[in-house]
C-alpha positions as CSV (number, residue, x, y, z in Angstrom):
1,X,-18.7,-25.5,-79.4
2,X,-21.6,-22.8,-79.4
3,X,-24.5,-25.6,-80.2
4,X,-27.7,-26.5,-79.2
5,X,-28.7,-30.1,-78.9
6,X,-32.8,-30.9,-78.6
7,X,-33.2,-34.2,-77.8
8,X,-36.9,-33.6,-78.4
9,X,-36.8,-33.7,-82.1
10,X,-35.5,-37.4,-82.4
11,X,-37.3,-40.4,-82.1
12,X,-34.4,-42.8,-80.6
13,X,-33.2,-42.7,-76.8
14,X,-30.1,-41.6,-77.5
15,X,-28.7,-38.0,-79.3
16,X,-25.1,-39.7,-79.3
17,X,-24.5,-43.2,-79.9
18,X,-21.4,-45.5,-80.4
19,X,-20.9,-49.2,-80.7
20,X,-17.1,-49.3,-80.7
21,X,-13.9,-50.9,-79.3
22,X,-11.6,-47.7,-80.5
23,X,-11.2,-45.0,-78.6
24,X,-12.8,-41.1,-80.3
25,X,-10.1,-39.8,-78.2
26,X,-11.1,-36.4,-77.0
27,X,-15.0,-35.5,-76.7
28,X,-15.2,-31.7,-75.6
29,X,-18.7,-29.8,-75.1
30,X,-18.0,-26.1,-74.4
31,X,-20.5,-23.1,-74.3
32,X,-23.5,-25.8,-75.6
33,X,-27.4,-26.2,-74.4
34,X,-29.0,-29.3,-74.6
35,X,-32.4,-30.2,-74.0
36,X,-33.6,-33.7,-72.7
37,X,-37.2,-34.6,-72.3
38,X,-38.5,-37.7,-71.6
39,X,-38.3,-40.8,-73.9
40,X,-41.3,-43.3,-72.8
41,X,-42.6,-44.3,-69.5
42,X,-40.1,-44.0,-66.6
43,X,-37.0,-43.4,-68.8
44,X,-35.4,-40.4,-70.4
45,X,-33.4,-39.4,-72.9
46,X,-29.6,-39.5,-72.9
47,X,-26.9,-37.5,-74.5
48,X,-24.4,-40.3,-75.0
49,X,-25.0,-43.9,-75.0
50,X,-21.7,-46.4,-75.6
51,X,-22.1,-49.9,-76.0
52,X,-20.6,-53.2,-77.3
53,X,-21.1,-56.3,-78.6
54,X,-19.2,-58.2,-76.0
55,X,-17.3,-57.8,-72.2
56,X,-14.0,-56.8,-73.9
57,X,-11.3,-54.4,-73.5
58,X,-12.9,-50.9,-74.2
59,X,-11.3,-47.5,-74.7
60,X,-14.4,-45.2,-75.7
61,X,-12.3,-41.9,-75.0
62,X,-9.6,-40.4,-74.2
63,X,-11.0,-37.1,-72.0
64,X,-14.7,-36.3,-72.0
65,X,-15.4,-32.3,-70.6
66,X,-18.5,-30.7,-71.0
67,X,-18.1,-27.6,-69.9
68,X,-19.9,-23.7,-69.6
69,X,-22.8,-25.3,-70.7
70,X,-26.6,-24.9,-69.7
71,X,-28.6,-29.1,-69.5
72,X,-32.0,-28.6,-69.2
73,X,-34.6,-31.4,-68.5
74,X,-38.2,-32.4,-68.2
75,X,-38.2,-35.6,-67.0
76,X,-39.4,-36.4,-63.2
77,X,-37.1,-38.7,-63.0
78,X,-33.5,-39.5,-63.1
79,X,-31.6,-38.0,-66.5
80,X,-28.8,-40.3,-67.7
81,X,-26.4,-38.4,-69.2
82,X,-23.6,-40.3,-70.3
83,X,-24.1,-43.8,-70.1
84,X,-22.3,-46.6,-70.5
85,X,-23.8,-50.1,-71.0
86,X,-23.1,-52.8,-68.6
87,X,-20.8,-54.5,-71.1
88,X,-17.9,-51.7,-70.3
89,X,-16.0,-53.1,-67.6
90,X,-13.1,-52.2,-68.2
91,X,-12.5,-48.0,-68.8
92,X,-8.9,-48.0,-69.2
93,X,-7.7,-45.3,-71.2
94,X,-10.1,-42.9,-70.2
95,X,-7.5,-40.0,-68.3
96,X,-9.8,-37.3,-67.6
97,X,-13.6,-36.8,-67.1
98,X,-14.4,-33.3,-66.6
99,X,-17.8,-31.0,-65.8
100,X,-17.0,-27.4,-65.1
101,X,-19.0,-24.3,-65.4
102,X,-22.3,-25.6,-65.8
103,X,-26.2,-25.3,-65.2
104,X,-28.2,-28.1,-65.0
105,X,-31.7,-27.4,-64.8
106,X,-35.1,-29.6,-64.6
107,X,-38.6,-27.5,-63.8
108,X,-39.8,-30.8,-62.8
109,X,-38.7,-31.1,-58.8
110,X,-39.2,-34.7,-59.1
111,X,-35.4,-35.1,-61.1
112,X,-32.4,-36.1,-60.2
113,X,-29.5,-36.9,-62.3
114,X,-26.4,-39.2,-63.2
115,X,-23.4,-37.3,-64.7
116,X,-21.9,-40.9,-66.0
117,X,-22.6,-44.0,-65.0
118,X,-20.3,-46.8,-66.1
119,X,-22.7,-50.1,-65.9
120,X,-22.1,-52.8,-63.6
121,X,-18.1,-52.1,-63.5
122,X,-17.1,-55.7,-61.5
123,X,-13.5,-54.8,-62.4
124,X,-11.3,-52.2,-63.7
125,X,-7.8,-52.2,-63.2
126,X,-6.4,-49.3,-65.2
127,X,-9.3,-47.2,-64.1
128,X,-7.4,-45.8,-61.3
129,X,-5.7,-43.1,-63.8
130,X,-9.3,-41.5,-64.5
131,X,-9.5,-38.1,-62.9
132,X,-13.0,-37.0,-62.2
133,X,-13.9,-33.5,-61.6
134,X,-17.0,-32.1,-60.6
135,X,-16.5,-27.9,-60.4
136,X,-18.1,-24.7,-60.3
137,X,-22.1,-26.0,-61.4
138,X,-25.1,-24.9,-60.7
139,X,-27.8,-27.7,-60.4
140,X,-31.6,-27.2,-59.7
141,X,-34.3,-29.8,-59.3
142,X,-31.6,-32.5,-60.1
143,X,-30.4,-33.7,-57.0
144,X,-32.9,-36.4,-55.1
145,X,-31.4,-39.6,-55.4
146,X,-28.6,-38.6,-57.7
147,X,-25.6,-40.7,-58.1
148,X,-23.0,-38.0,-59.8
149,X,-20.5,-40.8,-60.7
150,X,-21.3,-44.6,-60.9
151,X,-18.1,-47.1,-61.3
152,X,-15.5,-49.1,-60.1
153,X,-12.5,-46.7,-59.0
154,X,-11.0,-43.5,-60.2
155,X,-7.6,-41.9,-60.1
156,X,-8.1,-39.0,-58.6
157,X,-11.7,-36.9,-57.7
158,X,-12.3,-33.5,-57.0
159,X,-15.9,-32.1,-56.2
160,X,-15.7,-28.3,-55.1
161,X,-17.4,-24.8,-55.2
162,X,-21.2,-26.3,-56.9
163,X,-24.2,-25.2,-55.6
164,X,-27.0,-27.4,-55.3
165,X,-30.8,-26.6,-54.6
166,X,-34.1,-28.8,-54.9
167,X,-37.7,-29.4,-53.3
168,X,-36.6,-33.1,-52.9
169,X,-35.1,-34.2,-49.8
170,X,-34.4,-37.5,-50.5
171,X,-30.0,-38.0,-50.0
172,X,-28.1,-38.0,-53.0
173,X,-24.6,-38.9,-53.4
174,X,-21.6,-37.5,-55.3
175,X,-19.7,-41.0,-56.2
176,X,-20.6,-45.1,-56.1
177,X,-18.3,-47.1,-56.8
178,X,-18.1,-50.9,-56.1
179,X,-14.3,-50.5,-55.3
180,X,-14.4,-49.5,-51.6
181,X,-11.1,-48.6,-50.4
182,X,-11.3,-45.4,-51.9
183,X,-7.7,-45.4,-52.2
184,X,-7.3,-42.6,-54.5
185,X,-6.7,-38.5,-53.6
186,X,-10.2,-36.7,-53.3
187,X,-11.3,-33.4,-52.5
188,X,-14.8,-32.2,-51.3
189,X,-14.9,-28.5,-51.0
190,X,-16.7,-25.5,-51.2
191,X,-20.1,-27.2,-51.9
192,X,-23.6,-25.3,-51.2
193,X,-26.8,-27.6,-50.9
194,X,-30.2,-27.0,-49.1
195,X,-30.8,-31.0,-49.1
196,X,-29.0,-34.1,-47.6
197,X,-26.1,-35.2,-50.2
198,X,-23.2,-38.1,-48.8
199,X,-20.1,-38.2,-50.5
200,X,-19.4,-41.4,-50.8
């Protein structure tokens, strides 16, 4: 709580890395800036970066909020956030995935963004109790192309009272994910935006 994080003044990719198949249980951001710039050539930097040695049964985390917090970025280009490698197929245990409060910010107009993306996710049967909630954020010059969510499935989603601007007009969407039933309770509400953005 109350810290800044430059991703500027390391060398690797990644501020927060794990290679594990035990869960941190709860990872909580609150009132926090963090700065991303560019890493080399068309990638940036990310916050958190999870990965494992093989396609086994991963719980990374319990709940994951970030929350009244200001992400800034220089990238023109998309800003991982919180990314999972393609070895995590399976999320189970994660219950809760939360971003509330926020400002994201890039001066670049060129950026766009992805909040978490979860790798290939072929399959995921116990990801179906992850709630997902996207509320109350400001992003600028993050929003052209975006993918807010990549994954397989959720529990439950709710995307509500965020206000979006950018110069890019290129459509965005809030969720992907290779499950396509969409089976699971969503809400989509009270969302301001000045460029195309597709919910699903």
């Amino acid at each position: 709580k109350n810290v800044k994080f430059d991703i500027s003044g390391i060398s690797d990719q990644n501020m927060f890395q794990g290679y594990t198949s035990v869960a941190f249980g709860n990872i909580h951001f609150d009132n926090c800036k963090v700065v991303i710039p560019v890493h080399s050539g068309s990638n940036s930097k990310r916050f958190i970066y999870l990965n494992t040695t093989s396609s086994q049964d991963i719980k990374p985390f319990t709940s994951l909020r970030i929350v009244n917090s200001k992400i800034q970025s220089t990238f023109a280009g998309k800003l991982q956030l919180i990314y999972a490698s393609n070895l995590f197929k399976y999320l189970d245990g994660i219950k809760e995935i939360t971003f509330q409060n926020n400002v994201f910010y890039n001066e670049n107009s060129a950026g766009s963004i992805s909040l978490f993306t979860s790798g290939t996710a072929t399959s995921d049967a116990e990801s179906t109790t992850t709630a997902l909630k996207i509320e109350n954020n400001t992003f600028y010059n993050m929003l052209g192309g975006s993918q807010y969510y990549i994954g397989y499935t959720l529990g439950s989603l709710s995307v509500k009272n965020n206000l979006m601007c950018s110069a890019s007009d290129t459509k965005s969407y809030f969720v992907q994910t290779t499950e396509t039933t969409k089976a699971y309770p969503y809400l989509f509400e009270n969302n301001m935006t000045n460029y195309p953005i597709q919910h699903f």
